[in-house]
C-alpha positions in Angstrom: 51.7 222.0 229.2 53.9 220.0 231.8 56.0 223.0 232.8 52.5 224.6 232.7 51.2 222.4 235.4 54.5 222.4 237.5 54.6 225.8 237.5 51.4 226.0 238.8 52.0 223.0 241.5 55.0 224.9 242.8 53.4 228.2 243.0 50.3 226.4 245.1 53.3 224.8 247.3 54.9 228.5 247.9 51.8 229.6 248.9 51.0 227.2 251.3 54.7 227.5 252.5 54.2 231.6 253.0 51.0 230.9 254.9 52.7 228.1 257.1 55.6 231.3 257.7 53.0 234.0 258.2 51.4 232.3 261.1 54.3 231.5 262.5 55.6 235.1 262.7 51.8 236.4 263.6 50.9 238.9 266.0 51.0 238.1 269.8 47.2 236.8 271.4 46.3 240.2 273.3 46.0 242.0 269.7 43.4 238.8 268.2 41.1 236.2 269.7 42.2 232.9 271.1 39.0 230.9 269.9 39.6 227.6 271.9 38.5 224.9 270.0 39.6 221.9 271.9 40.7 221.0 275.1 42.5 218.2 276.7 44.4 217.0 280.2 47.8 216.5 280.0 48.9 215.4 283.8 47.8 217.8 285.8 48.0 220.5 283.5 45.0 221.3 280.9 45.9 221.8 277.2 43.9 224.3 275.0 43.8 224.9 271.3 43.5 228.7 270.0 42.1 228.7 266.9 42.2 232.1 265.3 45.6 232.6 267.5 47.5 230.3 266.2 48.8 228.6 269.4 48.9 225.3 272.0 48.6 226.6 275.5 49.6 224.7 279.0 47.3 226.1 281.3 47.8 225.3 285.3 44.2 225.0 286.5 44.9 225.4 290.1 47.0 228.7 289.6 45.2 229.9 286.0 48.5 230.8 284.8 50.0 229.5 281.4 53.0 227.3 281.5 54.1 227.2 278.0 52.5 228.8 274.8 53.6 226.9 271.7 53.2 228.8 268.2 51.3 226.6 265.7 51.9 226.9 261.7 48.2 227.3 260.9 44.8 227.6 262.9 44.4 224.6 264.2 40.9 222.4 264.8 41.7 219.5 267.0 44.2 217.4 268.9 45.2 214.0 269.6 47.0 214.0 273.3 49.5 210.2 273.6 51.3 210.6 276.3 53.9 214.1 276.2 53.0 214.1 272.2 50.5 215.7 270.6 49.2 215.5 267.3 47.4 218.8 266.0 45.3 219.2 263.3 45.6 222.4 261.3 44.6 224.6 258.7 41.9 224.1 255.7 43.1 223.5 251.8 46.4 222.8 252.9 45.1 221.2 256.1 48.6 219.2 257.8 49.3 217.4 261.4 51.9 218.9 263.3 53.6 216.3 266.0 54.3 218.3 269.4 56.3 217.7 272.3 54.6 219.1 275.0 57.3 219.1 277.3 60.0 220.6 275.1 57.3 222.5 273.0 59.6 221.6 270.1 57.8 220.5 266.7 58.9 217.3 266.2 57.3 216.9 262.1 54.6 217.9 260.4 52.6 216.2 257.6 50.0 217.1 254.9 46.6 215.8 255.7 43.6 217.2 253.6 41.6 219.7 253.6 40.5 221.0 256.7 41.7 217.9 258.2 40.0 217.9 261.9 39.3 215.3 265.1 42.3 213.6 265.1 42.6 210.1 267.0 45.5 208.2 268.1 45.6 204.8 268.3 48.0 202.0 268.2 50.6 203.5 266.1 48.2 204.4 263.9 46.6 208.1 263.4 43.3 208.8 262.1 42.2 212.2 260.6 38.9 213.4 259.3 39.3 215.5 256.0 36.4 217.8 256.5 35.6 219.4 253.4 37.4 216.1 250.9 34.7 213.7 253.0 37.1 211.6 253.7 38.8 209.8 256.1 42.3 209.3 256.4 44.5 205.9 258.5 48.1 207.1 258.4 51.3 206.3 260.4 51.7 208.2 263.5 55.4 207.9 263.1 56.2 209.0 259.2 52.8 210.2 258.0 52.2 208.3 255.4 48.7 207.8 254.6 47.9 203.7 254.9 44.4 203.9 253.7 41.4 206.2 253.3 37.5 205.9 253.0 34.5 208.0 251.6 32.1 209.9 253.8 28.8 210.9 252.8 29.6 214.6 254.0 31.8 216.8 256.1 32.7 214.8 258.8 33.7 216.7 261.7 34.5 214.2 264.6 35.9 210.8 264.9 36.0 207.9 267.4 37.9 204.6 267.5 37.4 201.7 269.5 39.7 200.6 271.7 40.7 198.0 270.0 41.1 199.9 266.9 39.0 197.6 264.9 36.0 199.7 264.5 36.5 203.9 262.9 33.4 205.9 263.4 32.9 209.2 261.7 30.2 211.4 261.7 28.6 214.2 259.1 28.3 217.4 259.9 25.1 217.7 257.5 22.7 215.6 255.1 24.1 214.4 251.8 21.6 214.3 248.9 18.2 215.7 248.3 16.4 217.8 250.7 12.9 217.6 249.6 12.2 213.8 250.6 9.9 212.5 253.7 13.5 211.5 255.1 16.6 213.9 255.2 19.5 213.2 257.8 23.4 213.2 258.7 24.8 209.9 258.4 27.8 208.0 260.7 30.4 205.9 258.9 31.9 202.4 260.2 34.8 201.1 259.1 35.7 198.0 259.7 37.8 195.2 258.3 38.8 198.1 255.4 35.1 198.4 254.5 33.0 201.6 255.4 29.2 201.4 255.7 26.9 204.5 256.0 24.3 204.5 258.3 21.7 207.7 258.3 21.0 209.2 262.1 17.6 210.0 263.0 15.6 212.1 260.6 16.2 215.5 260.6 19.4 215.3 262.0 21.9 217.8 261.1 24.8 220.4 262.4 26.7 217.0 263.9 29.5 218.2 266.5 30.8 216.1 268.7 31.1 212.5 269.3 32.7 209.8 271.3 33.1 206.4 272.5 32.1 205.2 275.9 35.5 203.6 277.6 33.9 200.0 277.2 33.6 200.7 273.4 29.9 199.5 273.1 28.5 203.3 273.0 28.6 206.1 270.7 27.3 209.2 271.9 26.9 212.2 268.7 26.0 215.4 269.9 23.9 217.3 267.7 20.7 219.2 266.1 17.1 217.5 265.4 15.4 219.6 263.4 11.4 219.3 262.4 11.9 220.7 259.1 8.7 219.2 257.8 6.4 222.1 259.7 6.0 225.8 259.1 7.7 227.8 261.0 5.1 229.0 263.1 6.3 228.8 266.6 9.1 228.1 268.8 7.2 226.4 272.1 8.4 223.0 272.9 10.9 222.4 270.5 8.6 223.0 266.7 11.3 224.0 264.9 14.5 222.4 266.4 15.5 220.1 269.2 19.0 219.6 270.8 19.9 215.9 271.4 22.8 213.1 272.1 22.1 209.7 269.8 23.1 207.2 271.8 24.4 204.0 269.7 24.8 200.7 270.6 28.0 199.8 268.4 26.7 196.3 268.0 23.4 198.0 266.3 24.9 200.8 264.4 21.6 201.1 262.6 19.6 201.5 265.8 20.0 205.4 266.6 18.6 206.4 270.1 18.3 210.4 269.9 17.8 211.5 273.5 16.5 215.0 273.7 18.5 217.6 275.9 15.9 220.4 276.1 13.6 220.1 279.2 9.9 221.6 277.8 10.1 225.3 278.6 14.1 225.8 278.1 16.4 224.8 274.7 19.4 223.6 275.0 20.7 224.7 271.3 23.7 223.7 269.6 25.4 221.0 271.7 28.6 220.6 270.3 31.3 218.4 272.4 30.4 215.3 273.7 33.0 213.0 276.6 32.6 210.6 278.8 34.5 210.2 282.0 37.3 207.5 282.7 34.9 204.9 283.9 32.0 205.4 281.7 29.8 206.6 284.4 29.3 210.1 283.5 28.3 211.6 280.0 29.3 215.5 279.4 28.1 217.5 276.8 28.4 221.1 276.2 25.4 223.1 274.5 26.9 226.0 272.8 24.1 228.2 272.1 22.8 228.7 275.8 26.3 228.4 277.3 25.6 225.3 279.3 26.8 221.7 280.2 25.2 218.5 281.1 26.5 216.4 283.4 24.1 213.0 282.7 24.1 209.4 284.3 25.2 207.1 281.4 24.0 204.1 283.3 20.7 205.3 284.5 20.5 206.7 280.9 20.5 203.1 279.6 18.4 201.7 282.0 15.6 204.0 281.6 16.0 203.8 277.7 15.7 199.9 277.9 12.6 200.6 280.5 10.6 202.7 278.4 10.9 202.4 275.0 7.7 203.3 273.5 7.3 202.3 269.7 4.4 204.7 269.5 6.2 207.8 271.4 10.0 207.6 270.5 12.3 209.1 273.1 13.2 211.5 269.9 9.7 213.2 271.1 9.8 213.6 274.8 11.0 216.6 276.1 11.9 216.4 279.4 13.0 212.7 279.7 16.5 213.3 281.4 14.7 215.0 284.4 16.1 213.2 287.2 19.3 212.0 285.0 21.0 215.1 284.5 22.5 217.6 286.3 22.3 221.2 283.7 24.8 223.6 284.5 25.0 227.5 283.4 28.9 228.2 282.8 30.6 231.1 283.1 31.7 231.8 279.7 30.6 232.1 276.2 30.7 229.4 273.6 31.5 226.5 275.3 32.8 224.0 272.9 35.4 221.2 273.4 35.0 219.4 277.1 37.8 216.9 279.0 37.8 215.8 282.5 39.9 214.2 284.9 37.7 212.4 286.9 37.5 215.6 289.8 36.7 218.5 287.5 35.6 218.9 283.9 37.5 221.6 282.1 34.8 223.2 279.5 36.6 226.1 277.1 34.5 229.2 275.5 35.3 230.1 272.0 33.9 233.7 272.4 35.4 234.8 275.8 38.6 233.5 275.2 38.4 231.2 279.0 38.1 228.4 280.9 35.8 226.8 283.0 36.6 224.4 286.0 33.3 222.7 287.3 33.7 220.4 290.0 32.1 217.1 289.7 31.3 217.1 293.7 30.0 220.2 293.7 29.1 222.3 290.5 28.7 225.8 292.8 32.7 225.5 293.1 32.7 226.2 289.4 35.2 229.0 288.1 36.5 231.0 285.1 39.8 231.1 283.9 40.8 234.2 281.6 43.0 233.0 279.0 43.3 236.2 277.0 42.1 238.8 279.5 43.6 242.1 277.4 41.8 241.2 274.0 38.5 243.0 273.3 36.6 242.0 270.7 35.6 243.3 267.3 32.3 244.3 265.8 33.0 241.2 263.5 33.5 239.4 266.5 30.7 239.9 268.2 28.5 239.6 265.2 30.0 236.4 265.1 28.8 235.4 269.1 25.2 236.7 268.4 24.6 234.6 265.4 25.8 232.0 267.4 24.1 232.9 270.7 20.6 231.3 271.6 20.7 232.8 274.8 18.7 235.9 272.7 16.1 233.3 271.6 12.7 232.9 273.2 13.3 229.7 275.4 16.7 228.7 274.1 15.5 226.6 271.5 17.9 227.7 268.7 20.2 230.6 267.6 20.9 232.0 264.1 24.0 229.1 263.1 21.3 226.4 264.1 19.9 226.2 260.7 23.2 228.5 259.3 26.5 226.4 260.7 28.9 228.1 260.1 27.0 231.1 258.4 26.1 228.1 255.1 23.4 225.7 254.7 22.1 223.0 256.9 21.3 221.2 254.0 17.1 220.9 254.9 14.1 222.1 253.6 12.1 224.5 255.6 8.8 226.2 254.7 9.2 230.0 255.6 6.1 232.3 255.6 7.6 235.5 254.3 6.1 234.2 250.9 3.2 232.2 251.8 2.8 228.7 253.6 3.4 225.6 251.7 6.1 226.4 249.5 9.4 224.9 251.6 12.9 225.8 249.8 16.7 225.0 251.1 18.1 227.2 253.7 20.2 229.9 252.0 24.0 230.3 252.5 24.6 233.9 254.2 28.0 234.2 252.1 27.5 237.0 249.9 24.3 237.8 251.1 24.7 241.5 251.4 25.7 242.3 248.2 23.3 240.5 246.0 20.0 242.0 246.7 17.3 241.3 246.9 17.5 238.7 249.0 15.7 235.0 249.7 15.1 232.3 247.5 12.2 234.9 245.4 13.7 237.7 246.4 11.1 239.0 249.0 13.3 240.8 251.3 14.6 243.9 250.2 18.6 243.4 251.2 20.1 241.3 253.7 20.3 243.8 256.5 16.5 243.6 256.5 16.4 239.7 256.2 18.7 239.3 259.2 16.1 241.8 261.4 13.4 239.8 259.6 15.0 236.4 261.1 15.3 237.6 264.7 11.8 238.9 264.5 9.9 235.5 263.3 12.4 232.8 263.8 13.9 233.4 267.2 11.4 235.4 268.5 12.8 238.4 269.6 13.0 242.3 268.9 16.9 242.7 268.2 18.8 245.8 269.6 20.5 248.2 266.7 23.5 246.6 267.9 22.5 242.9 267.9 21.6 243.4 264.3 24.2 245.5 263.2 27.2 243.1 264.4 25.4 240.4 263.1 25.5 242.1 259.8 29.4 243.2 259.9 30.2 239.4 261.0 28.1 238.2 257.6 29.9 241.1 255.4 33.3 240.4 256.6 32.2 236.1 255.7 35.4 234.5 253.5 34.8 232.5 251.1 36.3 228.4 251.6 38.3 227.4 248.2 36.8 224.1 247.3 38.3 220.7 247.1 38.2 220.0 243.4 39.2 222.8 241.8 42.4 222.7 240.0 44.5 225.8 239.2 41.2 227.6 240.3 39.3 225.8 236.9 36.7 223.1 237.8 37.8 219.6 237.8 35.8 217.0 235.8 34.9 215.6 239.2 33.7 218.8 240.4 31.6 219.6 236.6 30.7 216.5 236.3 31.2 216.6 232.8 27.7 218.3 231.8 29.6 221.1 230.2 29.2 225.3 230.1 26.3 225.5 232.8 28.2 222.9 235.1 31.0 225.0 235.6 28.7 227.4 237.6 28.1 225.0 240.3 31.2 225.4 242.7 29.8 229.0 243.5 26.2 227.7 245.2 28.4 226.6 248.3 30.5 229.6 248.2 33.5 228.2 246.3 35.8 230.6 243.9 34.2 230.3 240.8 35.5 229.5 237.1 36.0 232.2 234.3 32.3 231.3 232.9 31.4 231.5 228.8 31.3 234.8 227.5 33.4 236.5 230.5 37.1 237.5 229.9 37.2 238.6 233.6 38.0 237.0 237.1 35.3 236.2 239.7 34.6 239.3 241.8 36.0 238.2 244.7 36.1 241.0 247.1 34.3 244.4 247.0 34.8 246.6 244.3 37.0 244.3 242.3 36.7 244.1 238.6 35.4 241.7 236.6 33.1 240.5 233.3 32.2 237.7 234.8 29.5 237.1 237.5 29.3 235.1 240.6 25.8 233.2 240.6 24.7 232.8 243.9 21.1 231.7 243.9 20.0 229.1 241.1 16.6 227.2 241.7 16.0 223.9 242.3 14.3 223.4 238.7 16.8 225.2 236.7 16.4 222.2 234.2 13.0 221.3 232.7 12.4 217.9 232.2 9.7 216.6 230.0 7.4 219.6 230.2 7.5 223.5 230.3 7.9 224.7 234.3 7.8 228.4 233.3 10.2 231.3 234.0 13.4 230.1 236.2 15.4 232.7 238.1 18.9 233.2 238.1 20.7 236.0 240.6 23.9 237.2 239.8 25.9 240.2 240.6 29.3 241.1 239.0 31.7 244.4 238.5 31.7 245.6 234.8 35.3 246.4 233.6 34.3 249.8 232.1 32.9 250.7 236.0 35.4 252.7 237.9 37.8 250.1 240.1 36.5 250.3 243.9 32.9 250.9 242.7 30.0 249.1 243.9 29.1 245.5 242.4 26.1 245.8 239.7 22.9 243.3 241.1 20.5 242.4 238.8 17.8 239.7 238.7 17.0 237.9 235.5 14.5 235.3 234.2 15.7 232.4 231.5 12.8 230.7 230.0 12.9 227.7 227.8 10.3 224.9 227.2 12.4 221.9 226.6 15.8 220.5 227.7 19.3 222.9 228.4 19.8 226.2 228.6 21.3 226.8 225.2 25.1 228.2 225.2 23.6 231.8 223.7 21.4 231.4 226.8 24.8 231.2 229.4 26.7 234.0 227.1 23.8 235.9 227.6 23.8 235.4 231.4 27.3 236.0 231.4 27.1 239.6 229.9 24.4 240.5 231.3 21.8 240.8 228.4 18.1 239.4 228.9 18.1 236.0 227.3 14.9 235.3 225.6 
């Protein structure tokens, strides 16, 4: 059993090692994206992080030409800039920090740091790293990368601020932890202080958290991201019914005090804001809106005076559209995606994920703005572009919201919303769009057909639009070509007792609702069809409801969706989809009922 588990330890190492390699040795940017995801100034040169590429580039912002490109071991997702040294983090299971010189471009060390370890912050001597998909945040030593402490967050955080003292460690969830189906469902921030984290929920329907920072002062947080009005049909778009875009403004003194300012004026979204900065003397407040490719450029002072001014207990600033008019200044940019934002105090440098650029807008005089190519020869994919239209609002009546509004990242946003292709009334969690298109029919009960019709369907009644053949088709070759992201707790690919919870057969099915690799499930000798036309006895489950469990009383038939390649079917054939219905009056499942499911007979 030991040289069991040592074997297997080392063989996860290699792997990681090979990917580390692979990277290293990839192809050169012209023949893949770049995919910017952050952006900082370094002197008077402008540092930007290429995703999907691989690489660190120095970019001269007068000139536009690159002044060093530095090849990264994985794809990184944020950086730390103190002084010529910067601290990149990289990758997702085998997430690490890589230390940078960004004069020599020599890698000075590299350390292990979680998975999908992202918005790293340096300060003191001390570096702090948010462990995306292990909710947790991580205090280690800048210099030897040992981890010094760690806390629990409620769930995904994705950005990170630290006073400048370093007493106070905020982190903020991407999405909102426990049940959907409350009066009250929202992403939470996370102080620690003294060595002792405390949750504290954003406004209600908060969720797809971004960005976040801390005013220079360190008495505001400002946390870019999507307020959703899950509790309505989904009727209409006008005026923000679905979703809003907004920046919470906190007072750190009143962490439990969220002030969600809206940044859609009444007739125009601003979907998806995503990076959030605030210039060197706290004056200014920039925030990038992702879905209509824009930036705001708002006075942080004014902002706090007319918050203190009118702050109406009957008509939260939560519900007013329109109340930065006057306080804002909303800029179109000239690129696609914009993401991370930096300034220098004379231009903010904004970079697009999608067009591979960079913008310079002047903070004198926003006409002067300009786009810098990064990787002019690259043309993208059908994938690719899929990708930019599900994340484009631009196609949306009004801006209010593109597809990854209530899909980041293609998932869940972790809310309840009341659909009407099956009636009004009925509200169900958003769906995951991983493996969508190969386990029809599609929806919670199965009313659309497949997925290519649900994804015309969505255009249609939730953005408000009549999609082209090729807005519908990339959009459908982006969600096809989806990979799936190995979770957490598995170990050696088998659940962990963390990850089951202990509950037994039907537990072990769970991992595969958010898209993880699933287990080798009772009555299957196969692996988990992981790819099309692999083989396999055992099925993937990718749509359980809610009330899979009676409690107390009969609730009727309960569906289960699965789809899985029999291993007397030809290799490289299509996946068998079928749709069946468990019913039992009292307690579990029984485990004849899960073989059953397993080899696909009809339980009774």
């Amino acid at each position: 059993m030991k040289l069991t588990k040592m074997f297997r330890s080392s063989a996860a190492a290699l792997g990681c090692l090979l990917a580390l390699i692979s990277c290293r040795q990839g192809p050169d940017i012209a023949s893949g994206p770049l995919a910017p995801v952050d952006v900082k100034v370094v002197d008077h040169l402008v540092a930007v992080l290429g995703h999907e590429s691989c690489v660190l580039e120095l970019v001269d912002p007068a000139s536009g030409e690159k002044v060093k490109s530095i090849r990264l071991a994985q794809p990184p997702n944020g950086m730390a800039v103190d002084g010529a040294t910067a601290y990149v983090a990289e990758g997702g299971p085998c997430g690490a920090v890589e230390v940078v010189d960004l004069k020599s471009g020599a890698l000075k060390r590299s350390f292990p740091a979680g998975h999908t370890p992202m918005s790293p912050v340096v300060r003191g001597g001390k570096l702090y790293v948010a462990c995306r998909f292990d909710s947790r945040v991580l205090e280690m030593d800048a210099a030897a990368g040992t981890v010094l402490n760690s806390w629990n967050v409620p769930r995904e955080p994705v950005a990170l601020a630290v006073s400048p003292d370093g007493r106070k460690i905020w982190a903020a969830g991407h999405l909102p932890a426990g049940a959907a189906d409350g009066d009250f469902t929202a992403a939470a921030l996370t102080l620690v202080e003294d060595g002792k984290a405390v949750h504290f929920p954003l406004s209600n329907g908060t969720q797809g958290v971004r960005g976040m920072a801390i005013s220079p002062d360190g008495r505001y947080l400002a946390v870019a991201h999507v307020l959703s009005r899950y509790q309505v049909p989904t009727t209409q778009l006008d005026r923000g019914w679905m979703n809003t875009n907004a920046v919470t403004v906190i007072n750190t003194d009143e962490p439990d005090k969220p002030h969600p300012v809206l940044l859609d004026d009444p007739d125009a979204g601003a979907a998806n804001p995503w990076g959030v900065s605030f210039s060197e003397d706290g004056g200014k407040l920039f925030v990038t809106h992702a879905g209509t490719h824009e930036l705001s450029v708002i006075d942080f002072p004014a902002l706090l005076e007319r918050m203190k001014r009118e702050d109406r207990s009957n008509e939260p600033v939560s519900e007013r559209l329109g109340f930065l008019h006057g306080l804002r200044t909303r800029i179109a940019l000239p690129l696609n995606g914009p993401r991370s934002v930096a300034s220098d105090g004379k231009n903010v440098y904004v970079a697009g994920y999608f067009s591979d650029s960079l913008a310079e807008i002047s903070l004198k005089d926003a006409r002067k703005s300009r786009a810098i190519p990064l990787n002019a020869p690259f043309r993208p994919s059908r994938e690719k572009l899929g990708e930019r239209y599900f994340n484009d609002a631009s196609h949306c009546f009004q801006g209010w919201q593109s597809c990854a509004t209530c899909h980041p990242d293609g998932r869940v946003d972790g809310l309840n919303w009341d659909l009407l292709n099956d009636g009004m009334g009925n509200p169900k969690n958003t769906r995951t769009m991983f493996l969508s298109h190969r386990t029809s029919p599609v929806m919670t009960l199965g009313v659309r057909a497949s997925a290519e019709v649900a994804v015309t369907a969505g255009f249609v009644h939730i953005q408000f639009l009549e999609p082209s053949g090729e807005l519908a088709e990339c959009v459908n070759a982006y969600l096809k070509n989806m990979k799936e992201v190995p979770s957490p707790f598995l170990v050696a690919h088998t659940p962990s007792k963390q990850q089951t919870g202990g509950r037994g057969a039907l537990s072990a099915m769970l991992p595969a609702w958010n898209g993880a690799p699933c287990p080798n499930l009772p009555g299957g000798a196969g692996k988990c069809l992981k790819q099309p036309g692999a083989c396999g006895a055992t099925p993937i489950l990718t749509s359980l409801t809610r009330n899979w469990w009676p409690r107390g009383r009969p609730r009727g038939w309960m569906k289960v969706k699965a789809f899985w390649c029999l291993p007397w079917w030809k290799c490289g054939g299509p996946p068998l989809t079928c749709t069946m219905a468990v019913r039992r009056r009292y307690g579990k499942p029984s485990r004849h009922a899960i073989r059953g499911i397993s080899a696909g007979r009809r339980v009774p």
